[in-house]
Structure formats: C-alpha cells, structure tokens
ZADO-1210 file (C-alpha; in nm, 4 decimals, padded with zeros to 6 digits):
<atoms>
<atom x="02.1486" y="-25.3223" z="-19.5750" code="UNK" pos="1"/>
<atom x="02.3112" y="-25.1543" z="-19.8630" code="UNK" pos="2"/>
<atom x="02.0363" y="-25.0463" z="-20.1077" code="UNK" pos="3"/>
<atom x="02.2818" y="-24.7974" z="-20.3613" code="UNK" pos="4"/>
<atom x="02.2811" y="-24.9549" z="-20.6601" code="UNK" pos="5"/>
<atom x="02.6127" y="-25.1121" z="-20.8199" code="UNK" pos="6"/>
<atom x="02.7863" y="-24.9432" z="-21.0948" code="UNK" pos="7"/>
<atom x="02.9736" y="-24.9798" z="-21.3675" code="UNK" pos="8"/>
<atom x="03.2515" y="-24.7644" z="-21.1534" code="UNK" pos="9"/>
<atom x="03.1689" y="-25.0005" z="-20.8739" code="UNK" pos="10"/>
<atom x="03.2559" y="-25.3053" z="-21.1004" code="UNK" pos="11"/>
<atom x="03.5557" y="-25.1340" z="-21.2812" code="UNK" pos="12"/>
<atom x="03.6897" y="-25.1167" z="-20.8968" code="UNK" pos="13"/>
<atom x="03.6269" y="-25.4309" z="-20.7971" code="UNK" pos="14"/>
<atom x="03.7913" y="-25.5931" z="-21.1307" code="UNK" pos="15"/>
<atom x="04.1253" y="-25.3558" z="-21.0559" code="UNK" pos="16"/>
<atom x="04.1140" y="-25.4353" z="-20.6721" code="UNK" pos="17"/>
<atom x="04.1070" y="-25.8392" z="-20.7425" code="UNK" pos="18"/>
<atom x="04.3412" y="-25.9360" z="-21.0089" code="UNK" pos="19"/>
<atom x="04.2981" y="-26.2760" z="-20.9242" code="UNK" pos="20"/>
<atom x="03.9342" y="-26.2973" z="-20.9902" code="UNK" pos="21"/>
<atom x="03.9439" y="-26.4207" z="-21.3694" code="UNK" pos="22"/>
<atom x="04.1939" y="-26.6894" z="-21.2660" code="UNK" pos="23"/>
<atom x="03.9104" y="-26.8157" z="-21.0238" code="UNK" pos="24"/>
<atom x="03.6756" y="-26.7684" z="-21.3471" code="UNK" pos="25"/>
<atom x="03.9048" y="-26.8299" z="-21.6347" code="UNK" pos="26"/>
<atom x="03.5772" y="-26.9902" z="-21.8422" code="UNK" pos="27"/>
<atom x="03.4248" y="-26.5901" z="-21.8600" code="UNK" pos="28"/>
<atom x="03.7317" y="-26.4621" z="-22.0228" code="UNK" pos="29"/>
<atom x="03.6354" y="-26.7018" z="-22.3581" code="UNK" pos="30"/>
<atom x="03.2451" y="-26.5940" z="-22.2678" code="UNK" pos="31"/>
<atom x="03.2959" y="-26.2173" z="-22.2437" code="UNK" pos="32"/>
<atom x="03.2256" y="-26.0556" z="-22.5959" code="UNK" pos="33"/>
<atom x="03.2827" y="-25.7227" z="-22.7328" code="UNK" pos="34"/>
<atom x="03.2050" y="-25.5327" z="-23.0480" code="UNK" pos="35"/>
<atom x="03.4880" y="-25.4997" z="-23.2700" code="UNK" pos="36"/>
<atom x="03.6305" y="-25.1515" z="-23.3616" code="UNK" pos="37"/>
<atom x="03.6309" y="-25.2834" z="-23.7596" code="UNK" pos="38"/>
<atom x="03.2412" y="-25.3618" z="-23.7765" code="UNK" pos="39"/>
<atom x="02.9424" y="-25.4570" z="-23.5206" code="UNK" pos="40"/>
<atom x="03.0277" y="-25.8361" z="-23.5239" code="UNK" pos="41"/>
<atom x="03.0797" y="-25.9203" z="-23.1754" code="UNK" pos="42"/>
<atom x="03.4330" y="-26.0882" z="-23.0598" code="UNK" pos="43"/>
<atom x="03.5716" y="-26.2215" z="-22.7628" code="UNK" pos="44"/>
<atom x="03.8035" y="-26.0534" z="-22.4846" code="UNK" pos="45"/>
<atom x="04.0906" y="-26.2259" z="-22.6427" code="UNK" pos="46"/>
<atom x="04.0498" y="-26.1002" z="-22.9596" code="UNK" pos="47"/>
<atom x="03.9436" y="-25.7716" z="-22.8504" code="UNK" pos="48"/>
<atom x="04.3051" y="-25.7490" z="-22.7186" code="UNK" pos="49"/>
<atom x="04.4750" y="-25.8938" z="-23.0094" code="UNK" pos="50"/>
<atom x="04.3079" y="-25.6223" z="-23.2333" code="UNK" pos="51"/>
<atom x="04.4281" y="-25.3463" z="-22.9566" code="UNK" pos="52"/>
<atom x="04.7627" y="-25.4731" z="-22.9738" code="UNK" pos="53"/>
<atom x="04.7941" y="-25.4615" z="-23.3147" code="UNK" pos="54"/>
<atom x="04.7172" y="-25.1016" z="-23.3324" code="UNK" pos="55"/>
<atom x="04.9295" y="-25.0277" z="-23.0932" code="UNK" pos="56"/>
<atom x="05.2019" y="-25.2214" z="-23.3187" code="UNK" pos="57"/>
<atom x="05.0855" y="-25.0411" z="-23.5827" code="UNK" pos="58"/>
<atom x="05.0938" y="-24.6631" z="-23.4047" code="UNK" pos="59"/>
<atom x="05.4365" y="-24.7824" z="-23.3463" code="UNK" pos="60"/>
<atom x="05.5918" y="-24.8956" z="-23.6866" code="UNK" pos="61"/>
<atom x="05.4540" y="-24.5599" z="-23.8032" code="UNK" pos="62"/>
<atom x="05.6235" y="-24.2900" z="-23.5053" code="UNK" pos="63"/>
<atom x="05.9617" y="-24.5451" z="-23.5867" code="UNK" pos="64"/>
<atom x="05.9132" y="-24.4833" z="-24.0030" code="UNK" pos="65"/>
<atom x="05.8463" y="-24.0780" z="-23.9307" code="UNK" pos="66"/>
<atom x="06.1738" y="-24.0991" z="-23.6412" code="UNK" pos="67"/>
<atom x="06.3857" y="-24.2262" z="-23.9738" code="UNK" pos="68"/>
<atom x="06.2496" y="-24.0158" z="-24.2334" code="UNK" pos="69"/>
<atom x="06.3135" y="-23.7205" z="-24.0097" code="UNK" pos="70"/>
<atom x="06.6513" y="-23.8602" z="-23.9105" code="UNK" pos="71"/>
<atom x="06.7648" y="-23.9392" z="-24.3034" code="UNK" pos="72"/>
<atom x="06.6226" y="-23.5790" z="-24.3982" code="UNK" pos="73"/>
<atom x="06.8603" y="-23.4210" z="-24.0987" code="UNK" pos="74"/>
<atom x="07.1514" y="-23.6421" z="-24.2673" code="UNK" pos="75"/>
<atom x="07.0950" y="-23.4968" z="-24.5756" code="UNK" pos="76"/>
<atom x="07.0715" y="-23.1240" z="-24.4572" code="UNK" pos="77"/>
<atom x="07.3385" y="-23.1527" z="-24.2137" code="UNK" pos="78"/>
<atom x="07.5545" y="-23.3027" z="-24.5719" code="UNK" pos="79"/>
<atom x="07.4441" y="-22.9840" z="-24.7564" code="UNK" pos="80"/>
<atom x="07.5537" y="-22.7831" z="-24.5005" code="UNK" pos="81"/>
<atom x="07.9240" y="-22.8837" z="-24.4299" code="UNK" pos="82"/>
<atom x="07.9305" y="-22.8633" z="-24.8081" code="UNK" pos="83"/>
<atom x="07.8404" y="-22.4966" z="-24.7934" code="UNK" pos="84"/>
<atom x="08.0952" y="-22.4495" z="-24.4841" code="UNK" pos="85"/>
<atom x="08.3408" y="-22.6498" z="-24.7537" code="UNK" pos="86"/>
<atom x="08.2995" y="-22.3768" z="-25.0127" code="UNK" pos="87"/>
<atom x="08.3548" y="-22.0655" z="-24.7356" code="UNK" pos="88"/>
<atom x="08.6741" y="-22.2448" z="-24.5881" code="UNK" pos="89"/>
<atom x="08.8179" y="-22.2732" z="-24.9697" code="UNK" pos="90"/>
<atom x="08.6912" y="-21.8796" z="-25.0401" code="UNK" pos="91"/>
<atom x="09.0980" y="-21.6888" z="-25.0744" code="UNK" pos="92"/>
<atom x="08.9937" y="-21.3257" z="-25.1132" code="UNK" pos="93"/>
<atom x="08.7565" y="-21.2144" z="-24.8225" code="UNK" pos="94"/>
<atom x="08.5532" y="-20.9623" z="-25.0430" code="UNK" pos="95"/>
<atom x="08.4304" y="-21.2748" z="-25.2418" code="UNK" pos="96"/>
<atom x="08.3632" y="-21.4488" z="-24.9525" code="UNK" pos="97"/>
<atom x="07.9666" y="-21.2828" z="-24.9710" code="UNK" pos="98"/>
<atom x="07.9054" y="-21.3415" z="-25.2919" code="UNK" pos="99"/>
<atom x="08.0157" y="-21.7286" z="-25.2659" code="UNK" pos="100"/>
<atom x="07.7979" y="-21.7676" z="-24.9528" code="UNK" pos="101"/>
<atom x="07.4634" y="-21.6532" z="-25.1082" code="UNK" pos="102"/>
<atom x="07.5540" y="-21.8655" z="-25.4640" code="UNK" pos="103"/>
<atom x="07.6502" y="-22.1417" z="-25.2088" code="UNK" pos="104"/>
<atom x="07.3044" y="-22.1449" z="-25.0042" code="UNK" pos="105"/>
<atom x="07.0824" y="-22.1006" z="-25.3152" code="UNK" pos="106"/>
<atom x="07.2530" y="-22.4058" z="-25.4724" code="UNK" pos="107"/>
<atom x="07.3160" y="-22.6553" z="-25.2103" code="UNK" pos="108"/>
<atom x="06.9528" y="-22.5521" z="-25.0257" code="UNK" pos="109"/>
<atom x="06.7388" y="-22.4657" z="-25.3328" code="UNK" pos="110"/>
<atom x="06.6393" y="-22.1122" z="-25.1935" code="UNK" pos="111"/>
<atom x="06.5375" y="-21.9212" z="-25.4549" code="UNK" pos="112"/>
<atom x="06.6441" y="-21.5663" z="-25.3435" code="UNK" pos="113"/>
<atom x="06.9045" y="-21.5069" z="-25.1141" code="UNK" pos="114"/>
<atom x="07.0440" y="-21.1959" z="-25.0256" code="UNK" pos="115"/>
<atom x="07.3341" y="-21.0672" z="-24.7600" code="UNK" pos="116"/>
<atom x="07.4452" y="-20.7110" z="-24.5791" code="UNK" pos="117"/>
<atom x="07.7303" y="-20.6790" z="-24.3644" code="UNK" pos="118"/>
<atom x="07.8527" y="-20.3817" z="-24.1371" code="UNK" pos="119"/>
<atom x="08.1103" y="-20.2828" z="-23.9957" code="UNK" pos="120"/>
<atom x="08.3216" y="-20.3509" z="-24.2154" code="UNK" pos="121"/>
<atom x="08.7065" y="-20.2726" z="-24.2509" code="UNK" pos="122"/>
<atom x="08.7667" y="-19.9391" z="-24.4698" code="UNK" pos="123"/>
<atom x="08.9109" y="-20.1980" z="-24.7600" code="UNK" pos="124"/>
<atom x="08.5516" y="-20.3185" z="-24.8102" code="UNK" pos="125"/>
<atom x="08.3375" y="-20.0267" z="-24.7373" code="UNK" pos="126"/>
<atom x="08.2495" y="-20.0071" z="-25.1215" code="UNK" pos="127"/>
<atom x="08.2388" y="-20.3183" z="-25.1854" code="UNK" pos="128"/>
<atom x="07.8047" y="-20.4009" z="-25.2744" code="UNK" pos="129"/>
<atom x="07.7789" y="-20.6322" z="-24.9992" code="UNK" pos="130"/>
<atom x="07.8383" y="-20.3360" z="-24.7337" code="UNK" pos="131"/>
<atom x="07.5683" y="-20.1008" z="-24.8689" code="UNK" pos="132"/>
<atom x="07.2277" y="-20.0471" z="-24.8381" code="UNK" pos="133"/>
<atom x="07.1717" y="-20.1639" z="-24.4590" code="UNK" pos="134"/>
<atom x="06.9666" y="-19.9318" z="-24.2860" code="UNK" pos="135"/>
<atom x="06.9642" y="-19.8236" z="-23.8981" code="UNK" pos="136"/>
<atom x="06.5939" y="-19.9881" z="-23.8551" code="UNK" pos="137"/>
<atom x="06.7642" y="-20.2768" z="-24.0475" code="UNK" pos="138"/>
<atom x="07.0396" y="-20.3377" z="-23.8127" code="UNK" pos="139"/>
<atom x="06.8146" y="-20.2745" z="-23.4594" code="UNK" pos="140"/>
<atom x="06.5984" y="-20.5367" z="-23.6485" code="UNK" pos="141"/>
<atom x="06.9196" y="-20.7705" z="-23.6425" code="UNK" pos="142"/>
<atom x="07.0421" y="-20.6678" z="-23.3206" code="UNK" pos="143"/>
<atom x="06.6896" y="-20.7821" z="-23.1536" code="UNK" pos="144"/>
<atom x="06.6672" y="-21.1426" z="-23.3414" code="UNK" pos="145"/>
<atom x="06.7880" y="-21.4024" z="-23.0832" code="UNK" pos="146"/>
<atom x="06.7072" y="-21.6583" z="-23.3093" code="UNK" pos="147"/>
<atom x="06.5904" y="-21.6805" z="-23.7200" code="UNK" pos="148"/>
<atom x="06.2556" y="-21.5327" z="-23.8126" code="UNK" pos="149"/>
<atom x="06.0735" y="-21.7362" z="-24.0245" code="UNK" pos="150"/>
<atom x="05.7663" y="-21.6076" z="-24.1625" code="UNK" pos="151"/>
<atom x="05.5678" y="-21.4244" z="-24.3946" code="UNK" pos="152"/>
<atom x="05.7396" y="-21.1084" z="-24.5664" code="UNK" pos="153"/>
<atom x="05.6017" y="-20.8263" z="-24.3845" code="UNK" pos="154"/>
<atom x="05.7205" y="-20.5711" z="-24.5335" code="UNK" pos="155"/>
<atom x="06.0632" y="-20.5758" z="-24.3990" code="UNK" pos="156"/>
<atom x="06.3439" y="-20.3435" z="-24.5790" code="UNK" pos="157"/>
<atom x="06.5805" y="-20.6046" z="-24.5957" code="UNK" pos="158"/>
<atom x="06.3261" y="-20.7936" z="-24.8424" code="UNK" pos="159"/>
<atom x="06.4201" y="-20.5362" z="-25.0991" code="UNK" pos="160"/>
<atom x="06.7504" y="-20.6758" z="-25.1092" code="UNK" pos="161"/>
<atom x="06.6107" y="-20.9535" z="-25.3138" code="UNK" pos="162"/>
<atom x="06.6608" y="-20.9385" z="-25.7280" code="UNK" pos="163"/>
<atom x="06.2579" y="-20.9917" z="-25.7046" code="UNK" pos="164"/>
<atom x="06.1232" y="-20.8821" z="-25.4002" code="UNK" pos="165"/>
<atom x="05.7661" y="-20.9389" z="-25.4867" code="UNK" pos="166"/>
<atom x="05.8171" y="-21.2896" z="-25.5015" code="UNK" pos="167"/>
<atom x="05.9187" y="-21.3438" z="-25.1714" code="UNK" pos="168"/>
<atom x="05.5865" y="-21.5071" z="-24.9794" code="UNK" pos="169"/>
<atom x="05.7828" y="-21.6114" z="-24.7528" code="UNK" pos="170"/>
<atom x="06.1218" y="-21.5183" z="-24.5914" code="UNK" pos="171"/>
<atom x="06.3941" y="-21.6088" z="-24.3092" code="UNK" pos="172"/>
<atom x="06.5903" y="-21.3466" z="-24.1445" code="UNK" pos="173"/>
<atom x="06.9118" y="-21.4309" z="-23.9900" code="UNK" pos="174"/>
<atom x="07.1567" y="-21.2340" z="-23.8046" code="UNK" pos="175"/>
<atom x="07.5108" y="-21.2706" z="-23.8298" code="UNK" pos="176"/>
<atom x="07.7218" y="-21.2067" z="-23.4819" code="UNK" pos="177"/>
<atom x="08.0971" y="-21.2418" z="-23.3445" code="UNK" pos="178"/>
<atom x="07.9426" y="-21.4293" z="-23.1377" code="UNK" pos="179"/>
<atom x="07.6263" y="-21.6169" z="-22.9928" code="UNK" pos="180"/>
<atom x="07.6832" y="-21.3771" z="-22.6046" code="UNK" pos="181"/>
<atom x="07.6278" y="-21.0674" z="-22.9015" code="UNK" pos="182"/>
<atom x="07.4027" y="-20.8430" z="-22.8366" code="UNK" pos="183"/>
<atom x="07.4880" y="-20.6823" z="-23.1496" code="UNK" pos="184"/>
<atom x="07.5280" y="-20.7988" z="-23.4753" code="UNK" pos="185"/>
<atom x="07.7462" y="-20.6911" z="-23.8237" code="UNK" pos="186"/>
<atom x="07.5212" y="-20.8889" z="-24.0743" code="UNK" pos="187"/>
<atom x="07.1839" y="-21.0042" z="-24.2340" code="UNK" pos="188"/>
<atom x="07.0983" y="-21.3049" z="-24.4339" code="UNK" pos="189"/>
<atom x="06.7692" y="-21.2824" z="-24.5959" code="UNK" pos="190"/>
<atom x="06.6349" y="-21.5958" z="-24.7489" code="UNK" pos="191"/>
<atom x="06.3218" y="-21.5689" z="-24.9119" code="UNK" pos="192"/>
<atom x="06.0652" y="-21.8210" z="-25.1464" code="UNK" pos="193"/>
<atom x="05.7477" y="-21.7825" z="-25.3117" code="UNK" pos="194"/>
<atom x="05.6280" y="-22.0894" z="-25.1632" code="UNK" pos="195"/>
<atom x="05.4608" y="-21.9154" z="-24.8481" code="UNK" pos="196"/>
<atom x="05.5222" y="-22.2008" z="-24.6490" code="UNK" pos="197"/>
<atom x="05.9053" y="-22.2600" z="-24.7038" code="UNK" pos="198"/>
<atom x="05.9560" y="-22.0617" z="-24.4050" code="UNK" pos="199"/>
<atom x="05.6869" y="-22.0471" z="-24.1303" code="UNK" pos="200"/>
<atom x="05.6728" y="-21.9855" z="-23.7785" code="UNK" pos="201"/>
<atom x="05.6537" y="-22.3271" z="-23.6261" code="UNK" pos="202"/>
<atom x="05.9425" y="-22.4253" z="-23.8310" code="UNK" pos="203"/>
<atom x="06.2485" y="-22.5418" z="-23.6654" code="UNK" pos="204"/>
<atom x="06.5680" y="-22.3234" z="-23.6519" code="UNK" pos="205"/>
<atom x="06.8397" y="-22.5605" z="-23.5782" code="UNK" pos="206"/>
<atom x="07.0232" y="-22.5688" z="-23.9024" code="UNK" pos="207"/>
<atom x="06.9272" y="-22.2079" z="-23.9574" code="UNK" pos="208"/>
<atom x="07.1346" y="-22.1559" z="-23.6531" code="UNK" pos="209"/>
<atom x="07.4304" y="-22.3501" z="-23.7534" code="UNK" pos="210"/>
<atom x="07.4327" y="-22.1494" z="-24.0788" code="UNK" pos="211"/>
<atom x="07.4284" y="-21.8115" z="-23.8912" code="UNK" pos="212"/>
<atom x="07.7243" y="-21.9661" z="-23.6677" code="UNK" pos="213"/>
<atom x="07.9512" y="-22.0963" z="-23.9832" code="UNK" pos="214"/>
<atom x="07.8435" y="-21.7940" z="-24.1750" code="UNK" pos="215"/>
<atom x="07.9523" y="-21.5467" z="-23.8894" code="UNK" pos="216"/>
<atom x="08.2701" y="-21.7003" z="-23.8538" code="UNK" pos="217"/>
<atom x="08.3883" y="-21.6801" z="-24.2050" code="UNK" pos="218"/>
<atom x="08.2595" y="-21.3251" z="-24.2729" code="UNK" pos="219"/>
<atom x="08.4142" y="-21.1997" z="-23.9668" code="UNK" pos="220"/>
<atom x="08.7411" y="-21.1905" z="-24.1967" code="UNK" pos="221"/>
<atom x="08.5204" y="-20.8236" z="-24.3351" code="UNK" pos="222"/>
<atom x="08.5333" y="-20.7003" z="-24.0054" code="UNK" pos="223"/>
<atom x="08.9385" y="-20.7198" z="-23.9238" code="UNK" pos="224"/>
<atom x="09.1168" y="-20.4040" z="-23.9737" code="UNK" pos="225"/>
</atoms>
C-alpha cells in the first residue's frame, strides 16, 4: 500500500497525462473557481481563461503598435538620410563637399554640433580647414572603431572640433573608410548633443553605419590625386 501523500505535482501530472479526463467530467469545468487577477471575487475556469486570453490579446496589440512605431520612425530616418546622400551627390566642387555634409546632417537629423576631419588628402586640399587639426592619437582612435561610438564625451580630442565643446554630453564618433575590409581610415565625423542621452551605448548603429558608408564614398573624391 502506497502511503506518500498526493501532491499538487502528483495532480498537475495526472491532469497533463489524461487529457480526456474533463470530457468524462465536463460538469467540474463550470464548478472549478478561481480568483481573478482584477480583484478577490472568485470566477470560473472559463472565465479565468477568457481573462488570460485577453491579456495575451492585449500583450499583443501592444508588441504590433511598438513593431509600427519603430518601423514608421526607420521610414522616416531612412527618408532623411537619402535626402542627405541627395545633397552630397548634387555637391560640384569636392572641397565643399565637407562643409555641405556637416550643414546637411545638422539639418536633416537635428544634431546640434557636428564636426568633420579628413586625411590624406590630395595636395589641392591640404589647406583647406577640413584637413587640419587631426591628430595621430585621433586617427589610431579612428583606425580602431569597427563600428560608431556612441557615448558620453570622454574627453576625446576630436570633441574640440565642436564650435562649443562643452556642450557636448553626449557624442558619436564615426570613422570614414575606402572601404568597410579598411583597417585604416582617412576621416572622422563627430556628432555631439547636450542631451546626454542622444547618443548612448545601447543605441543602435545601423543608420550611423549607412552614413559612414555614403559619407566615405563621396569624400573619397579628397583623397584622388
């Protein structure tokens, strides 16, 4: 003779094990009653149910209302940005080419500060603004970014290519390559806000990425002898 004592595990099982055994008892299904989530009134199996469904229905309609605000704010930024890569294509003169980029990104992105160095140049632009001031740590720094930063400004020397570099909280440092296999690069864009969380690490880079790819391709005209 058994003499262990059944559980609720023991019950759980036998429930799972013997799907058929409410069809045999279909009167305890109306009998059965729970407390509901919403209060301490008690409420039947059925309705216990309902009431689960319709928060899962309602977990649902919210993921699918964040999946299109998400997807209509990715329309819009992906808009802005073939805009800006619709100024650079219409840029003549290559030497203006920086100066339209950084105008272009503060404007169509709302950055406040943006700022741009390029190396490497060919000898027609070495004095040209936009090819001074880059340091060596500045360019290792670029050299070693596989993807954006986006952070807080720590100090780097590149912030100090902003018109008000106190204000930048927060910054986004992107390097600018011939192309993605680079080790190297021949540029970096600095964005930069006093909102400290415009740019933060767990930010996505995607766009960010597609800038530094449109951007390297037009000022790569700098580069050619």
């Amino acid at each position: 003779m058994n003499m262990n004592p059944l559980t609720e595990d023991d019950i759980a099982d036998f429930l799972l094990n013997t799907p058929d055994f409410f069809e045999r008892h279909a009167e305890l299904l109306a009998a059965v009653q729970l407390t509901s989530p919403h209060g301490q009134r008690a409420v039947s199996l059925q309705e216990r149910q309902a009431e689960m469904l319709r928060e899962k229905i309602r977990a649902l309609e919210l993921r699918i209302m964040d999946m299109i605000r998400h997807g209509n704010e990715n329309m819009i930024i992906a808009d802005k940005l073939q805009r800006w890569a619709r100024q650079l294509f219409l840029v003549e003169r290559p030497a203006e080419l920086p100066a339209v980029m950084v105008r272009e990104i503060q404007s169509q992105f709302g950055v406040p500060q943006v700022a741009l160095r390029v190396w490497g140049v060919a000898p027609a632009f070495a004095g040209e603004p936009f090819a001074q001031g880059a340091s060596e740590e500045m360019k290792i720094l670029a050299a070693s970014l596989a993807s954006p930063y986006c952070g807080v400004n720590a100090g780097f020397d590149a912030v100090s290519w902003l018109a008000d570099a106190e204000r930048a909280a927060s910054v986004a440092l992107i390097a600018l390559r011939s192309g993605a296999a680079d080790p190297q690069a021949f540029g970096l864009l600095v964005l930069a806000s006093p909102d400290a969380q415009r740019f933060h690490a767990g930010m996505g880079t995607d766009f960010l990425e597609r800038m530094a790819e449109l951007g390297s391709a037009a000022l790569s005209r700098l580069t050619r002898g």
